[in-house]
N, C-alpha and C positions, 0 to 999 in steps of 0.2 A: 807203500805207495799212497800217494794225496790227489787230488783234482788239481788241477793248474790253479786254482785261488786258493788251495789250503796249505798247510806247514809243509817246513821243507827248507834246503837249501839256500838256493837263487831268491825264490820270490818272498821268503819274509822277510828279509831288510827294509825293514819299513821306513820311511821316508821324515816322518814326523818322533819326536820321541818326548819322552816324559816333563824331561827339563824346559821342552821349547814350551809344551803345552801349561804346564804350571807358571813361567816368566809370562810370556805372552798373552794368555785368557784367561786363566783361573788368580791371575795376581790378588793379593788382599782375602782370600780364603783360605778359612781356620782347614785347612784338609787333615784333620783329625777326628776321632772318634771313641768316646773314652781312654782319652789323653796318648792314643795310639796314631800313627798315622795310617792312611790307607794305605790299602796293601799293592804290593807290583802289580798284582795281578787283577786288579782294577785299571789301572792305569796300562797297561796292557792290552786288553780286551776293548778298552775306549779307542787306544790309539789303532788297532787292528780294524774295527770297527767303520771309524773315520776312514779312512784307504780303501778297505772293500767299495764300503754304500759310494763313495766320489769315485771308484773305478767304473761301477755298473751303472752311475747315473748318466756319464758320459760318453760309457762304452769304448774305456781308455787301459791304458796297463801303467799304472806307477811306476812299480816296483821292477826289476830289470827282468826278464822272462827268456829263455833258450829251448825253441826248439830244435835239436840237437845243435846248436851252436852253428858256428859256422864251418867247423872241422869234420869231416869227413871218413876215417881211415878204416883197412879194411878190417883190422881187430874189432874194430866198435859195430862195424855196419851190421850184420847178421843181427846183433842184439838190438839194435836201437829203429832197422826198416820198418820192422813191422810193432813198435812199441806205441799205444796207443797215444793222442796227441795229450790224451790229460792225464797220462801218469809219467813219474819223472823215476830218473834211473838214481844211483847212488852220488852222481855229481848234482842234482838237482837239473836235470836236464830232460825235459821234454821230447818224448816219439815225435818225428816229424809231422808236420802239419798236412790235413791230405786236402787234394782237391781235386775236384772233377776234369774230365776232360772233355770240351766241348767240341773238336776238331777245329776250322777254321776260325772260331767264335772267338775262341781262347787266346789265339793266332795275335797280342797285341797287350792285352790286358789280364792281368791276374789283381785280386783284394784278396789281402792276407785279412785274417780274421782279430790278430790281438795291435794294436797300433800304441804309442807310436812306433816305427821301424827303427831300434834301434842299432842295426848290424845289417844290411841287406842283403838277400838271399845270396850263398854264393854258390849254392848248387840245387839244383831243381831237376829230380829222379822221376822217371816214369817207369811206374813201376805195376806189372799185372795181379791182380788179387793171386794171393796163393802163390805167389813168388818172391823169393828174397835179393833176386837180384833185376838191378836195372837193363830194360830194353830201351832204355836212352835217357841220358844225362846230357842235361844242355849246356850248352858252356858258358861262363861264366861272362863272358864277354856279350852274351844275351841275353842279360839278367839285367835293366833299368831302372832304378828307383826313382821313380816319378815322383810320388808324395809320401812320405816320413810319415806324416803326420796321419794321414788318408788311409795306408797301410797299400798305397794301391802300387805295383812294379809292373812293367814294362815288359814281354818277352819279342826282343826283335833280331831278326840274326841279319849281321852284319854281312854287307859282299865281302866273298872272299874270308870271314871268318871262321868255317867248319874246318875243324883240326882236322890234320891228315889219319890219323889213329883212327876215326868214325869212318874212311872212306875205305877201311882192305876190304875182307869177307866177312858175310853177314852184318854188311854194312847197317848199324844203329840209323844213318840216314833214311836209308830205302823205309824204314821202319816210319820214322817222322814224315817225312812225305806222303807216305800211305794214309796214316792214321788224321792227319790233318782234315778230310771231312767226317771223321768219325768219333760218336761220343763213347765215351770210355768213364763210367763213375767211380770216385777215389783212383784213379791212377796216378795222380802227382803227387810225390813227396818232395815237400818246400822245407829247407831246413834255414834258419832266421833267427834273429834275436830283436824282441819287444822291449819298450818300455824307456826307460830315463837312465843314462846312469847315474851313479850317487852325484848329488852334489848339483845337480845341472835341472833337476826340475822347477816349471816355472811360479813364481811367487804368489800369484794369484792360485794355482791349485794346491800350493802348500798349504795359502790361505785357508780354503775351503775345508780341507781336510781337518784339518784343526779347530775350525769351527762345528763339524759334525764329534768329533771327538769330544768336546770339551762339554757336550749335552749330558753323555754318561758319566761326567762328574759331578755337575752342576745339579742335575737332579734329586742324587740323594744328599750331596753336602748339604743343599737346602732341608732336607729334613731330620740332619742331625746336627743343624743350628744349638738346637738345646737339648737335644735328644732325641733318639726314635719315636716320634710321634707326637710330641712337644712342641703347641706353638707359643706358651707363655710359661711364666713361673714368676712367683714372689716369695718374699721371706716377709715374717716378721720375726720382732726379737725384740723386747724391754720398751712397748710403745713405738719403734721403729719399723720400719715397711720399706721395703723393696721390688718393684716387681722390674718386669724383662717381659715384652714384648718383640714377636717378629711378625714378618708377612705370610710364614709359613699356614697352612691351613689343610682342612681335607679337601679344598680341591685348587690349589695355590700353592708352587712350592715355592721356597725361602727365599730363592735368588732367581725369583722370576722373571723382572727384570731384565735381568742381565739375559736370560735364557729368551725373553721375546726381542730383546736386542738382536744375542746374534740370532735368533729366527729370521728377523729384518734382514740383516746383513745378507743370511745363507740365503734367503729366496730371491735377492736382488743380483744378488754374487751367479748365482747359478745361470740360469737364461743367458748370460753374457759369455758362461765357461761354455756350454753348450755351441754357441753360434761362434766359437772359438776354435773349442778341441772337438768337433762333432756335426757341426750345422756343413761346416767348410764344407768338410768331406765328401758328403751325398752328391755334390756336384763333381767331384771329381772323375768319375765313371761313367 
């Protein structure tokens, strides 16, 4: 098992890949190295890299993310109620998300934690520490996706919509009526799905991404211009002279330029992403 941002299933399809970032920013660089090219696994770690720091900088999910999805059944439930929210099972699927319960407070508004909402909740379990089974599942029909984006849902129950199945004996209702002015900590389990799917994320955070990535190549390509530590070199031979100069230095790397370019870019880029996928939000609640 991983944390919800490490290896695994679902969440390493990463967004950006090798080819985009070599065509797009690194175009016109020797990315070689005694006559070798770098290796995957540079270009791996950059692109890994780039996805993380732009997830946490805007407190967003890429990459598609499932806490237990939105399917439900009873084979899976006993293993997956009480699975923690940051460890993921053999499908790459996350324990359900928990959340407190505040009684009336709650009564209106939930904020899931990973955004954007990509799948909205279709079941939401309350459930008592130290128990595997629900003393009330709301239905689905009071379950409102307010904002996507915000990660914020709705719980409103409709007149006339509690199924008849809650109202025999030992009515789950009497339960939620009761419990409504009462706080109860981690008793919800929200089960949801985070994040973009492929293909559909927006341009300017592709942008972004790529430009955090393309730092972890740019760096050392600059200082094996002419070699590990090489910022000049000449020849001569039979009266004749050659030398090779670059910008590289000990404290100046090669394609520095390029590298306080996209700095420009990325710190002007950001503030905008922020008051975007992030500023919104805080007002939503």
């Amino acid at each position: 098992m991983t944390d919800c941002c490490g290896g695994g299933a679902v969440a390493d399809i990463l967004p950006i890949t090798k080819d985009g970032l070599i065509a797009r920013y690194l175009f016109g660089i020797n990315l070689t190295a005694n006559g070798l090219p770098y290796p995957d696994e540079m270009f791996q770690a950059a692109l890994e890299t780039g996805v993380a720091i732009l997830e946490t900088e805007l407190d967003i999910t890429l990459r598609p993310v499932e806490f237990y999805g939105g399917e439900v059944t009873d084979a899976d439930f006993a293993t997956h109620v009480n699975l923690p929210q940051t460890m993921r099972d053999a499908q790459g699927r996350y324990g359900p998300e928990r959340h407190d319960w505040y009684g009336p407070d709650l009564w209106g508004t939930l904020r899931l934690r990973r955004r954007p909402i990509r799948r909205p909740p279709s079941i939401i379990h309350a459930i008592y520490p130290g128990n595997d089974q629900p003393v009330f599942t709301f239905p689905e029909s009071w379950i409102l996706l307010r904002d996507p984006l915000g990660g914020v849902v709705d719980i409103v129950a409709a007149v006339g919509s509690i199924p008849s199945s809650l109202l025999g004996s030992g009515s789950s209702v009497d339960w939620y009526i009761n419990a409504r002015g009462r706080s109860f900590p981690g008793l919800l389990r929200v089960y949801y799905e985070a994040g973009w799917d492929a293909g559909e994320i927006p341009a300017d955070l592709i942008h972004a991404a790529y430009l955090i990535a393309s730092f972890n190549i740019l760096n050392p390509a600059g200082d094996l211009i002419l070699g590990a530590g090489i910022a000049s070199t000449s020849l001569s031979f039979g009266g004749l002279s050659q030398s090779t100069n670059t910008t590289s230095s000990a404290t100046n790397a090669g394609f520095g330029s390029r590298i306080i370019q996209y700095q420009k870019d990325l710190k002007a880029t950001l503030p905008r992403l922020k008051q975007k996928y992030h500023g919104l939000s805080l007002g939503m609640v």
